[in-house]
N, C-alpha and C positions, 0 to 999 in steps of 0.2 A: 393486495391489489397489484396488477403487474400492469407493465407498463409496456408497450410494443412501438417499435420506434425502425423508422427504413431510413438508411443511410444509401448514400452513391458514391461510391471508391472509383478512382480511375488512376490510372499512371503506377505511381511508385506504393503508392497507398493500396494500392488494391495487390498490388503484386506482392506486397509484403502481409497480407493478410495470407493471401492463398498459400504462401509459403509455410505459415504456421498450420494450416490446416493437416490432418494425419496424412490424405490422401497423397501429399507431396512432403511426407520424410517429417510433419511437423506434428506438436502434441496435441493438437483439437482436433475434435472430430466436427465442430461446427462452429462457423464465424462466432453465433450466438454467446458459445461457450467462451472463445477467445475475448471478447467484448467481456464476459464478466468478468474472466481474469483481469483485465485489464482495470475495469472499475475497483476490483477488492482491490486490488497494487494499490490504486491512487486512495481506494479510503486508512491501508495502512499506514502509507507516505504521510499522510495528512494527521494521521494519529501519532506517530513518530514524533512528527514535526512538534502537535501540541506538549507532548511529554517533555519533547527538547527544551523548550521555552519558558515551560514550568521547574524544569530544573538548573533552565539559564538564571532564573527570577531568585528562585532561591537560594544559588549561590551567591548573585550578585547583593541582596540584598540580605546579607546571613540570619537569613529566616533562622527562628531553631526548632532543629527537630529533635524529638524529645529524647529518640533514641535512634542508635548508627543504625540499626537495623530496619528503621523504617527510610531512610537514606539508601541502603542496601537494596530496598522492596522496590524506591522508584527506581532506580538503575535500573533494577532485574526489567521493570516495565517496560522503559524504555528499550532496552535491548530485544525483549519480545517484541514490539512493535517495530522495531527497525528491522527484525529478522536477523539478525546476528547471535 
């Protein structure tokens, strides 16, 4: 199901959109597109984030993990999800 949503930019906001667009030197070819880059960013940020906290939790509380290498696995995850 999609979802169609109109937004009203003016000022600085609007001017920084059009910037990103290709026609002016930037990488979308349309608001639309830059709008969902933006959404994936924030739902990685936010998955990041959960990973962080799961593995703030478990060190704080010396969970135990059965094996270093599953220690290892959430690192690796979080590192994927941070983008690093």
């Amino acid at each position: 199901m999609r979802l169609k949503i109109e937004i009203d930019l003016a000022g600085k906001l609007k001017d920084h959109l059009q910037s990103q667009l290709t026609e002016a030197g930037g990488l979308y070819d349309t608001a639309s597109e830059y709008i969902r880059d933006l959404i994936r960013a924030d739902l990685q940020h936010h998955q990041a984030n959960k990973l962080q906290l799961l593995l703030e939790h478990l060190k704080s509380h010396h969970a135990t993990i059965q094996a270093e290498e599953e220690f290892e696995d959430l690192q690796e995850m979080l590192a994927t999800a941070d983008g690093t």
